[in-house]
C-alpha positions in Angstrom: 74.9 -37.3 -82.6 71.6 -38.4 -82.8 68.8 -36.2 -81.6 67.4 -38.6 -79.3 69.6 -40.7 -76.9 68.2 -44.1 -75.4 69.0 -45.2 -72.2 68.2 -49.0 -71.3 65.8 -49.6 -68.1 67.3 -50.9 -64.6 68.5 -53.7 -64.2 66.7 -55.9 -61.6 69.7 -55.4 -59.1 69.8 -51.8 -59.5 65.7 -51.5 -58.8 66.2 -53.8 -55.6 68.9 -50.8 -54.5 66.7 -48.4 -54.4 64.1 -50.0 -52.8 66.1 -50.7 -49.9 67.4 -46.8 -49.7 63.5 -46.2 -49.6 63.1 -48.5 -47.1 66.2 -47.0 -44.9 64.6 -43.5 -45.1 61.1 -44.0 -44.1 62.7 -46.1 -41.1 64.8 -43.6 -39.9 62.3 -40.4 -40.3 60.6 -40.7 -37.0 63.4 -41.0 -35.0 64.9 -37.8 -36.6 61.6 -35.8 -35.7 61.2 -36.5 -32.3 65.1 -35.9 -31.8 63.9 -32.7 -33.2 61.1 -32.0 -30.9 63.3 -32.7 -28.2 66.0 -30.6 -28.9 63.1 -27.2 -28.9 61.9 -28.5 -26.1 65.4 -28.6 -23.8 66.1 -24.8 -25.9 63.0 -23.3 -24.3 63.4 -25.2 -21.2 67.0 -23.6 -20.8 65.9 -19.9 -22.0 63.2 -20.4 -19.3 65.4 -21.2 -16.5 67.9 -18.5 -17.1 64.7 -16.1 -16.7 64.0 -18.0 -13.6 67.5 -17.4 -12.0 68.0 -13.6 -12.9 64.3 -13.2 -11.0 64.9 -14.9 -8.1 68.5 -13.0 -7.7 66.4 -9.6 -8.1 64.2 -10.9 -5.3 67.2 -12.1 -3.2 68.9 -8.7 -3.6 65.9 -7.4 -2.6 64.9 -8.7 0.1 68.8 -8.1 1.7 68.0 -4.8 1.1 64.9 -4.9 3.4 66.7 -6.4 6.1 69.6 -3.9 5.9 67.0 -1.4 5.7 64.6 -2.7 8.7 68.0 -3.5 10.9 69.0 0.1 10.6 65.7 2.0 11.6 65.0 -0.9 14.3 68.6 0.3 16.3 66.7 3.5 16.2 64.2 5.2 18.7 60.7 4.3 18.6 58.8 6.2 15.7 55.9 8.4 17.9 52.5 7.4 16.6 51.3 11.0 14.9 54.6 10.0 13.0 53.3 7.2 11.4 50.9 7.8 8.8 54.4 9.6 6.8 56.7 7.3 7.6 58.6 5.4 4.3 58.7 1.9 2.9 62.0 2.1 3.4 62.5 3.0 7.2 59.7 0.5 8.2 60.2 -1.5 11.0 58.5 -2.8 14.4 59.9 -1.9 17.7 62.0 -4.5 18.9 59.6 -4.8 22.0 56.2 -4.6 22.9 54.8 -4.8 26.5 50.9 -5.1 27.4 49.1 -4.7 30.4 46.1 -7.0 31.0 44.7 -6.3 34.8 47.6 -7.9 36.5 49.2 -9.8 33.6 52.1 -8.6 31.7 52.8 -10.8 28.4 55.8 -9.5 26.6 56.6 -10.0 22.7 59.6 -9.6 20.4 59.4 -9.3 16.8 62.5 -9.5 14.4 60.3 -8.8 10.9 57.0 -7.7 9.5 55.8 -8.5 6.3 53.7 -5.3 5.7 53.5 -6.7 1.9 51.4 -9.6 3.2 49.5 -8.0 5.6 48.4 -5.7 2.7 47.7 -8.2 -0.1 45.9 -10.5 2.7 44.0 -8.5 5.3 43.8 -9.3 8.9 41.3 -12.7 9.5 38.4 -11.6 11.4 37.9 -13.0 14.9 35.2 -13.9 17.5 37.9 -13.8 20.8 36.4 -11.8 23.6 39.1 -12.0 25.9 42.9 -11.4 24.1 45.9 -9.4 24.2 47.3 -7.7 21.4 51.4 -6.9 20.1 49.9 -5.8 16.8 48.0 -2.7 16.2 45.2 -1.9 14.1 45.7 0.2 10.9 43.0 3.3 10.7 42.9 3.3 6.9 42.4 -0.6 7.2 39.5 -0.1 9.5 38.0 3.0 7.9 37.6 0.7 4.6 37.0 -2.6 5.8 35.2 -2.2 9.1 35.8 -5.2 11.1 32.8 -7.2 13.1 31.5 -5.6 16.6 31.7 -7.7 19.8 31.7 -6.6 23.0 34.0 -6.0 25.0 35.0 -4.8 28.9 38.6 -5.0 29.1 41.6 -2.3 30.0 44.6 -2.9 27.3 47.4 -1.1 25.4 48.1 -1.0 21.6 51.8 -0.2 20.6 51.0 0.6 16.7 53.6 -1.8 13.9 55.0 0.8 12.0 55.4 -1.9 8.9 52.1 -1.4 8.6 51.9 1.5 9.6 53.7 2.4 6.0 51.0 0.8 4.2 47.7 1.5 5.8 47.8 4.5 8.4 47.1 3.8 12.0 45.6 4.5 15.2 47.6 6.3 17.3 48.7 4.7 20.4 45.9 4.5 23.1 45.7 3.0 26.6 41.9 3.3 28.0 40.1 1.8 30.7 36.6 0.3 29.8 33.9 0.1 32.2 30.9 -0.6 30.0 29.6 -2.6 27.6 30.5 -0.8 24.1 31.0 -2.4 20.5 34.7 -2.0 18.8 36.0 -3.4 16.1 38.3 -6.4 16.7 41.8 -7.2 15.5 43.4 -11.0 14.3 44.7 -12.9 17.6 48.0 -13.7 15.7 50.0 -12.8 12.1 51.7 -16.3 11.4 53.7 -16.9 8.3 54.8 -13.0 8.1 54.8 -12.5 11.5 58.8 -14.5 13.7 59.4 -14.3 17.0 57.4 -14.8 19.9 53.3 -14.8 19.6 50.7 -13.3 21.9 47.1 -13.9 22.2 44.7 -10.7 21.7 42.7 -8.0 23.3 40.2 -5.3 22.3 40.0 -1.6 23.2 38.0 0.7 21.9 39.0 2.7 18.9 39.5 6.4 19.1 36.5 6.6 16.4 32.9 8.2 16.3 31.7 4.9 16.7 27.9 4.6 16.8 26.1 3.5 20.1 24.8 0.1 19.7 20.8 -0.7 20.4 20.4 -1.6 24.4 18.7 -4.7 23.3 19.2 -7.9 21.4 15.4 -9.0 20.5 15.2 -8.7 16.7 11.2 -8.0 17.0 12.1 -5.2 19.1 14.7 -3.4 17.3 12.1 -3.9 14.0 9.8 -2.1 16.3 12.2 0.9 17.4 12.8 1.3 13.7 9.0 1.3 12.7 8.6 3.6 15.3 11.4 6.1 14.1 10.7 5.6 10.6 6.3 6.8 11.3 7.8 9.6 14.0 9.3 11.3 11.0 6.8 13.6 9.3 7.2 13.4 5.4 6.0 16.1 3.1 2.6 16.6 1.8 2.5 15.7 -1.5 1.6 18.0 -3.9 -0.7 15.7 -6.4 -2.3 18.4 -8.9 -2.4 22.1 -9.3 -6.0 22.7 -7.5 -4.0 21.2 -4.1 -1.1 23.3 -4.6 -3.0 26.2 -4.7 -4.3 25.5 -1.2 -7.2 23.3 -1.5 -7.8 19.9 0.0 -6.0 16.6 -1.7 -9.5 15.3 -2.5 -9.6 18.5 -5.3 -7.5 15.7 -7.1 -9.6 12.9 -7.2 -13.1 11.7 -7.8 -15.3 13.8 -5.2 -16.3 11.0 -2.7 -20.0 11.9 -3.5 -19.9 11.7 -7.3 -18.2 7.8 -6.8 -20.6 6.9 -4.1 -23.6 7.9 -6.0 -22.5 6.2 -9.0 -21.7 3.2 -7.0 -24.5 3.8 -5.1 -23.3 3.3 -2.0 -21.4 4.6 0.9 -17.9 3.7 2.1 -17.6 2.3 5.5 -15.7 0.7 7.6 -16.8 -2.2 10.5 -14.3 -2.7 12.9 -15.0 -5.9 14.4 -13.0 -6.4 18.0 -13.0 -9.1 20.5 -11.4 -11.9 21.9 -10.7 -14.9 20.0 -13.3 -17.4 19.5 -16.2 -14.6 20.0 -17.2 -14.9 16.1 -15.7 -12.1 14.3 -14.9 -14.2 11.0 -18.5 -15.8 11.2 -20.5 -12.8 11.7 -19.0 -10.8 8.7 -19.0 -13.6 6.6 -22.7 -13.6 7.3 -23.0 -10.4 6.6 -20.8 -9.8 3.3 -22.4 -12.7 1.9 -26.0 -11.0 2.3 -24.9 -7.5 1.1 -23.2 -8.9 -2.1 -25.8 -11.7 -2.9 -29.2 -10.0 -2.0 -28.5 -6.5 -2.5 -25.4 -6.6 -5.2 -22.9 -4.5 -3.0 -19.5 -3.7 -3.1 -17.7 -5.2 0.0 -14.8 -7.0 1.5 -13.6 -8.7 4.7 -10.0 -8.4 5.7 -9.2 -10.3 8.6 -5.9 -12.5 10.0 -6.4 -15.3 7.1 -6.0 -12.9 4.4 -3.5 -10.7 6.0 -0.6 -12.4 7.7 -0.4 -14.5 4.3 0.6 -11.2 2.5 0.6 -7.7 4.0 1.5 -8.7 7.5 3.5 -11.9 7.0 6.9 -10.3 8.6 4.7 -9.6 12.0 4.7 -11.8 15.0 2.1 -11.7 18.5 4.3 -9.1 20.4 2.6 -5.8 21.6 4.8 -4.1 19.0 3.8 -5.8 15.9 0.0 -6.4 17.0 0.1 -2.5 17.1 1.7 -2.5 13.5 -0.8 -5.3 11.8 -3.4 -2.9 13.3 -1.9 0.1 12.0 -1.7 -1.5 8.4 -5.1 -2.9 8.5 -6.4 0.8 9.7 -5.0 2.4 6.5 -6.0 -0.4 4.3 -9.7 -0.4 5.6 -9.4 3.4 4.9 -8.6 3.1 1.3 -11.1 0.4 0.4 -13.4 2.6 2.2 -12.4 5.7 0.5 -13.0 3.5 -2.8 -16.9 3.3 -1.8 -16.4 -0.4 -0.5 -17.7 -1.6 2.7 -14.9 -3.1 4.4 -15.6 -5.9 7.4 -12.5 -5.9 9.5 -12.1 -9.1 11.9 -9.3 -8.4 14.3 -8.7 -9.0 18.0 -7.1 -5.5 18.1 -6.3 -6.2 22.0 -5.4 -2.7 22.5 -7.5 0.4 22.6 -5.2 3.1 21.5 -4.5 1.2 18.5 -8.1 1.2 17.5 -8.5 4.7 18.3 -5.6 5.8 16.2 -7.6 3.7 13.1 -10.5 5.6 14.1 -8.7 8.7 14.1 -7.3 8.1 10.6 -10.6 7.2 9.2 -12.4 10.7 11.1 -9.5 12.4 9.4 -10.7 11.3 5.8 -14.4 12.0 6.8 -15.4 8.4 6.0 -17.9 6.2 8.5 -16.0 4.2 10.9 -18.1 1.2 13.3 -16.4 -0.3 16.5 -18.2 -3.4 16.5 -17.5 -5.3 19.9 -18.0 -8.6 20.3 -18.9 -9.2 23.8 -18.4 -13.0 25.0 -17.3 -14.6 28.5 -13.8 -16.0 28.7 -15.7 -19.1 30.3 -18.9 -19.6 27.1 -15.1 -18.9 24.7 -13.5 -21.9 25.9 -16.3 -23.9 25.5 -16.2 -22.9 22.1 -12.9 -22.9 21.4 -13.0 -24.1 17.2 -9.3 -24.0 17.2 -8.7 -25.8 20.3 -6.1 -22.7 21.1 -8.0 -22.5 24.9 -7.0 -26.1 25.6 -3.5 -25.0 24.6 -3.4 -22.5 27.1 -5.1 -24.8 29.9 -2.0 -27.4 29.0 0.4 -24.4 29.3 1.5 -25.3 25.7 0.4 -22.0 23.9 1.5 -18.9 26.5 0.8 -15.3 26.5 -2.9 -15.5 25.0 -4.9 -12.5 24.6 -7.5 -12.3 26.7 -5.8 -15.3 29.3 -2.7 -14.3 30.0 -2.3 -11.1 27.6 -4.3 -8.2 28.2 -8.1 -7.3 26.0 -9.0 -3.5 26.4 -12.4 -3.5 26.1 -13.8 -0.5 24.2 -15.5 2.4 25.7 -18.1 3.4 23.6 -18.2 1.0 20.7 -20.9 1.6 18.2 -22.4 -1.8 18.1 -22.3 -4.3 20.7 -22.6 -7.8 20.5 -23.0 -10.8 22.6 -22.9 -13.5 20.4 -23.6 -16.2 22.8 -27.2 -15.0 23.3 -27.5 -14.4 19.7 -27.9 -16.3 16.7 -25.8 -15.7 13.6 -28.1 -14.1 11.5 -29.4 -11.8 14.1 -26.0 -10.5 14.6 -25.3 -9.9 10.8 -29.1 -8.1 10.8 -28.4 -6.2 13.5 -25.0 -5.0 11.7 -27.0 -4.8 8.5 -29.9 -2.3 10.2 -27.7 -0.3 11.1 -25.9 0.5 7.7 -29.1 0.6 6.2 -30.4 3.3 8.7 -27.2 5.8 8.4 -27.9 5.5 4.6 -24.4 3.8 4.0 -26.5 1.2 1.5 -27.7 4.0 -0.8 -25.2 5.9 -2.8 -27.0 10.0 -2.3 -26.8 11.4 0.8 -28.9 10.7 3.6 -31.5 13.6 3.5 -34.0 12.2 5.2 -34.4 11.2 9.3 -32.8 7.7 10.5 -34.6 5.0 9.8 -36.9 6.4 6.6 -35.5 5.8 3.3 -34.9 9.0 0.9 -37.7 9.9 -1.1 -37.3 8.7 -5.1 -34.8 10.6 -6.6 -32.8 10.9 -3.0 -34.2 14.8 -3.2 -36.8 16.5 -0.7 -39.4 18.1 -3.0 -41.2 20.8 -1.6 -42.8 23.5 -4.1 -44.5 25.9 -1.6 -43.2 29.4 -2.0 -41.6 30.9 0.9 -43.5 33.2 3.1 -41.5 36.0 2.3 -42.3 36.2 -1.5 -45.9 35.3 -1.5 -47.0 38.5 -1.9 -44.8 38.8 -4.9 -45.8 35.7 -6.6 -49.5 36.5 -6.2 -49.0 40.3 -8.0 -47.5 38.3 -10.9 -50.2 35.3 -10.8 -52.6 38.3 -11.6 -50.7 39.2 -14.8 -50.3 35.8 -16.3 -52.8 33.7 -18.3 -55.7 32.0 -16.3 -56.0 27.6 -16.7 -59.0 26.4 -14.8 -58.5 23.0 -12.9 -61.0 20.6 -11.3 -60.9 18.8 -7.7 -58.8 15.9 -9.1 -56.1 18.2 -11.0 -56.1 20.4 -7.3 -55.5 16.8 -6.0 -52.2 15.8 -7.9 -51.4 19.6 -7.6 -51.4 18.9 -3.8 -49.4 15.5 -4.2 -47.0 17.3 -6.5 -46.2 20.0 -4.4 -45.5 18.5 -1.0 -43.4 15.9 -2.5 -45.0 12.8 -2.4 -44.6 12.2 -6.3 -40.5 13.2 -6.2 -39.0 13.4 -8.3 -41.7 15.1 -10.0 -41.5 19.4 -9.6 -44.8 19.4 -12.5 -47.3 17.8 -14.4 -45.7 15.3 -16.8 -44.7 16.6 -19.4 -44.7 14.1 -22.9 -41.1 12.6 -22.6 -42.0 11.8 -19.0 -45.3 10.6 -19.6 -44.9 8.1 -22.2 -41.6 6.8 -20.3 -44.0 6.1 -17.7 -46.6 4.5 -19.9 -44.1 2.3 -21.0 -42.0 1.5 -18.6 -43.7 2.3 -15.2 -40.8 4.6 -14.4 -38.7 7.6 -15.2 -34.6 8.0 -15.2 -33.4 10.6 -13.5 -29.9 11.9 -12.9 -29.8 14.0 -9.6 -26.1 14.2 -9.2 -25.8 15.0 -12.9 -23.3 11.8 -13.1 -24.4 11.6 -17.4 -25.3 15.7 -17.4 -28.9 14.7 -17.3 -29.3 16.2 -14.3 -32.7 18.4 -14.5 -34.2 16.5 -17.6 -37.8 16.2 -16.1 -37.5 20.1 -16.5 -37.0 20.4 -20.1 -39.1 20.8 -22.5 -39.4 17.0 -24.5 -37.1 16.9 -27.5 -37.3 13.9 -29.8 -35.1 15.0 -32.3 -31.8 15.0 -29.2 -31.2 12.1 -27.2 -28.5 12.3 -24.7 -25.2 10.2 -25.4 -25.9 8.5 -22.3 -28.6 7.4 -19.9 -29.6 8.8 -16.5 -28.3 6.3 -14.4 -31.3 6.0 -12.0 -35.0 4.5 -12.2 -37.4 5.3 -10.2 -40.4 4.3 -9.6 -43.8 5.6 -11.8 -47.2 3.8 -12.6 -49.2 6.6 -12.7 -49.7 9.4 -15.2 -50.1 12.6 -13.3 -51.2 15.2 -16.0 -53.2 18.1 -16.8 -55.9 18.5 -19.7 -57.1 21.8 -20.9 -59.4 22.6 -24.1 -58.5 24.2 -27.5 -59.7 27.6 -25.9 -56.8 27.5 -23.2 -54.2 26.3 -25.4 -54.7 28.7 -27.7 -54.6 31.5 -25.3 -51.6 30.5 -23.3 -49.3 29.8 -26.3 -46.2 32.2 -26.0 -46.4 32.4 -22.4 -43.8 31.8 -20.2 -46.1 30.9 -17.1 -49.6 30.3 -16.3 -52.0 30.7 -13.4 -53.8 27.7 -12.3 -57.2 28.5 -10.9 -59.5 26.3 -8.7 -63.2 26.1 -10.0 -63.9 28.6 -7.0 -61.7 30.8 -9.1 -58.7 31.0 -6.4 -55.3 31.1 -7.6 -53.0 28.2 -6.1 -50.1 28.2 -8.3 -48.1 29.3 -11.2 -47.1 26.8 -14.0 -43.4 27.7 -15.5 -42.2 26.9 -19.1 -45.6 25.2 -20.0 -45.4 22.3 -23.0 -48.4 21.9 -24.7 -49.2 18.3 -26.5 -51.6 15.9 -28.0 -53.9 14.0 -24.9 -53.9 10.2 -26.0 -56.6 9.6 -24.2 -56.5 5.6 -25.5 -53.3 5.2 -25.4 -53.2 6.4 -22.0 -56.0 4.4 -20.7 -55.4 0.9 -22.5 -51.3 0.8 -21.4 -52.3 2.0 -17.5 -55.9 0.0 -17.0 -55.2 -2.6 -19.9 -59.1 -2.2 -20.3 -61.4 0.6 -22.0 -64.4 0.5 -19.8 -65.6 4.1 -19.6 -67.6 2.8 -16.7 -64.1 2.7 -14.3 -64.4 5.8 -12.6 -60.4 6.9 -13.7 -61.2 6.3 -17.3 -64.2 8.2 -17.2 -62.3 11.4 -15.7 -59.7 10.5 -18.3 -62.5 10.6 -21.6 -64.1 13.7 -20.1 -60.6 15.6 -20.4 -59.4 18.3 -23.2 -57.6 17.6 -26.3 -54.6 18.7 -25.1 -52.2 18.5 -21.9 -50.2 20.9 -20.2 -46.6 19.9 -18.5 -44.4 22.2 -16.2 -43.1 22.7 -13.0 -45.4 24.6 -10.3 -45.0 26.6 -7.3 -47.8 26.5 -4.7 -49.0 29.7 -3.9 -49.9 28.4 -0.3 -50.8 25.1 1.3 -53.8 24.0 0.0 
């Protein structure tokens, strides 16, 4: 054979054969699919239905056995309620009658089944019915977790407990009660459809045989807010313990910022001006006035709280009862006592109608030792309704706005206020001056403490100066004045001595000493530091140090034009170098006081007389005592032997 056979190629016929088997093929294909799809689909369908069947046979079987199960135990006595909370799924059944008693009406009721299953998965709809009668009972555990809405109720009623349900939520026990006032108790659905055959009954309430909680004796939301507020402030909470120095005993304020270190940095007092009266009288206007003049023309620290600013934020959920008038009062009390407490002034502008509400604010404030003004703003109903700038007076003329304070809601007018004004005979700024004299005079404008009378401003430096030494060491401070180095002064230097030592020249205690002296040619004044706010406090008293500047400023300047010092010659200085004190002895050669701690320095006399005088005329009769002077000049502190 040969290696290779050969076949010949199709004939035509035998190519149009096979083409047409193609054909057949591709035509046939999708039919054969889908019979395919539908053949899986009828398997599933039948493999689903058998599941189906044996189910609902399970169920069927089931549920016979229920019935059997809830005929045999319903034959049976009535289960006793302390009985139910342990009786079985399987002897659960209603009695086959239930009778209640409404006042004279009887409704009977006869169930055949009970569907404790639904009752369990669906609880009991709530219900609003005040007058029903029950044939189902309420469940304990049921009401224990889901408590059911409170109506009330007066009503005499009996509950005869379903022990189907009974099985899955213990019960009440059986109760028959008579009701003779109002009380709140839980309510129970006026009818079980669906799981429920037989005959239907409407629904009653009784009360529980619970610890139920006495409901509030009123209704008015604003009221019960108030009995709350009320409970809630009656309670006394703990003092808080805020840092070791108060736990040891002392007051709170050993934690904070002592109230006199902040007010003499701020330099000024906190205070509080409670501004009271009825409305229209000019509260708002008057401490407008005022805050605008404090802040403007003296750079203050103050703020007005009033009804604008407050019911928009920290009293927005109050109303005009008595109740929440005494609350907004209460709240703007312990609010002006903080800002206050902060070293601000605080303007309050409230009507404040009642007077133990302002006395409790003043209380509060007396409490925390901070200055409290009942401003009263005394105005005639008849000269407010003529004002009237938010037509709220014509209101209650119409009888559209009621209970008004001050018409037909009480003002108590204030006993003693501390300012009084009557704004209709007085213009606006003579109000605010009035209210402004008055801080001014108690010293709450100036940050030191008053120390001197009302009315007269403390002395530069906010420190009485007085230099004298007591009678009782005189004699001893003359034996040592014998001991110590002699100076010899004129009239002039016995002059400033005198202004020195009485304290017309405070803060000086001395003659300048150089620090002071050319802070005072150059500036006109002197920084002091009397409540040691930078630890300068007591500068003017040390000896001048060029070389040690301190890290920070007094914070005070006070007034100085004049250079108050003493010249001695070369012969003085010389002898009372190394000496701790000096005598100072008049020309009459009587000693009037001891210098301490005595700086000698270089006497500029040019220097000293162009920066003062600006001139170097030695005709001026200052100038010429200022050329006739030593070389040198002493500073120190003195103390006045006796008056001179």
């Amino acid at each position: 054979m040969a290696k290779y056979s050969y076949s010949a190629p199709p004939s035509a016929k035998e190519k149009k054969k096979d083409d047409n088997n193609d054909d057949f093929v591709q035509e046939r294909m999708p039919l054969c699919v889908g019979i395919c799809v539908l053949l899986a689909i009828v398997f599933v369908l039948s493999r689903t239905g058998d599941d189906v069947i044996t189910k609902g046979k399970q169920q069927q079987q089931q549920q016979q056995q229920k019935n059997a199960n809830i005929r045999s135990v319903s034959s049976a006595a009535p289960v006793p309620p302390s009985a139910y909370a342990t009786i079985t799924p399987a002897t659960s059944a209603i009695p086959a009658t239930t009778t209640t008693t409404t006042g004279t009406t009887t409704t009977t009721a006869s169930y055949t089944s009970y569907n404790a299953a639904y009752a369990t998965q669906n609880p009991i709809p709530e219900t609003t019915t005040t007058s029903t009668t029950y044939s189902a009972a309420a469940a304990a555990g049921y009401a224990t977790q889901n408590p059911i809405p409170q109506q009330q109720q007066t009503t005499t009623s009996t509950y005869n407990v379903a022990a189907g349900y009974a099985t899955q939520n213990p019960v009440l026990q059986q109760q028959q009660q008579k009701q003779t006032t109002t009380q709140v108790y839980p309510t129970i659905p006026e009818q079980q459809p669906n799981y429920m055959t037989g005959t239907t009954t409407t629904t009653t309430t009784t009360k529980p045989d619970c610890d139920c909680p006495t409901p509030p004796t009123t209704t008015n939301d604003n009221d019960l807010m108030a009995q709350l507020r009320a409970k809630a402030l009656a309670a006394t909470t703990p003092h808080i313990i805020e840092c070791s120095a108060a736990e040891r005993g002392e007051s709170q304020a050993a934690c904070h910022l002592p109230a006199s270190d902040r007010y003499a940095a701020l330099e000024q007092k906190g205070a509080t001006l409670w501004m009271t009266g009825c409305s229209g009288a000019g509260k708002t206007t008057i401490a407008t006035a005022l805050e605008e003049r404090l802040v403007k023309h003296y750079g203050k620290h103050v703020y007005r709280l009033d009804g604008d600013n407050l019911r928009t934020g920290l009293n927005r959920d109050l109303g005009f009862s008595s109740s929440d008038r005494a609350e907004s009062v209460r709240r703007t009390g312990e609010l002006a006592t903080l800002f206050s407490d902060a070293g601000v002034i605080t303007l309050v502008g409230l009507i404040s109608p009642y007077r133990a509400d302002r006395d409790a604010v003043r209380k509060r404030h007396e409490e925390q030792g901070i200055p409290f003004y009942e401003v009263f703003l005394d105005v005639p109903v008849d000269e407010l309704k003529k004002r009237d700038p938010k037509g709220q007076y014509a209101k209650v003329e119409s009888g559209e706005l009621k209970h008004f304070t001050c018409i037909d809601d009480p003002y108590e007018e204030p006993l003693q206020p501390e300012v009084t004004l009557k704004t209709h005979e007085l213009t606006i700024e003579q109000s605010a001056n009035i209210l402004f004299r008055t801080l001014e005079r108690d010293g709450i404008l100036m940050g030191a403490p008053k120390v001197t009378p009302p009315g007269l401003p403390n002395p530069d430096g906010d420190e009485i100066v007085d230099l004298h030494v007591p009678p009782e060491l005189q004699a001893e401070r003359y034996a040592e004045a014998e001991t110590l180095p002699k100076v010899l002064i004129t009239d002039i230097d016995l002059n400033w001595l005198q202004t020195i030592g009485e304290g017309w020249a405070s803060p000086l205690k001395g003659f300048m000493r150089e620090g002071t002296l050319l802070e005072t040619l150059h500036f006109n004044s002197i920084l002091v530091d009397p409540f040691n706010l930078t630890a300068n406090q007591g500068r003017l008293e040390r000896s001048t140090d060029f070389n040690n500047f301190p890290n920070h400023p007094p914070p005070t300047r006070v007034s100085m034009s004049l250079p108050i010092t003493l010249s001695c010659t070369s012969y003085t200085k010389d002898a009372i170098e190394g000496h701790s004190a000096v005598t100072l002895v008049t020309q009459m050669g009587q000693m009037v006081a001891i210098l301490r701690n005595p700086e000698v320095y270089h006497n500029r006399k040019e220097e000293i007389v162009t920066r003062m005088y600006g001139v170097i005329d030695p005709g001026h009769p200052y100038i010429e005592n200022i050329y006739k002077g030593g070389p040198y000049l002493i500073g120190g502190e003195v103390e006045l032997l006796d008056r001179i």
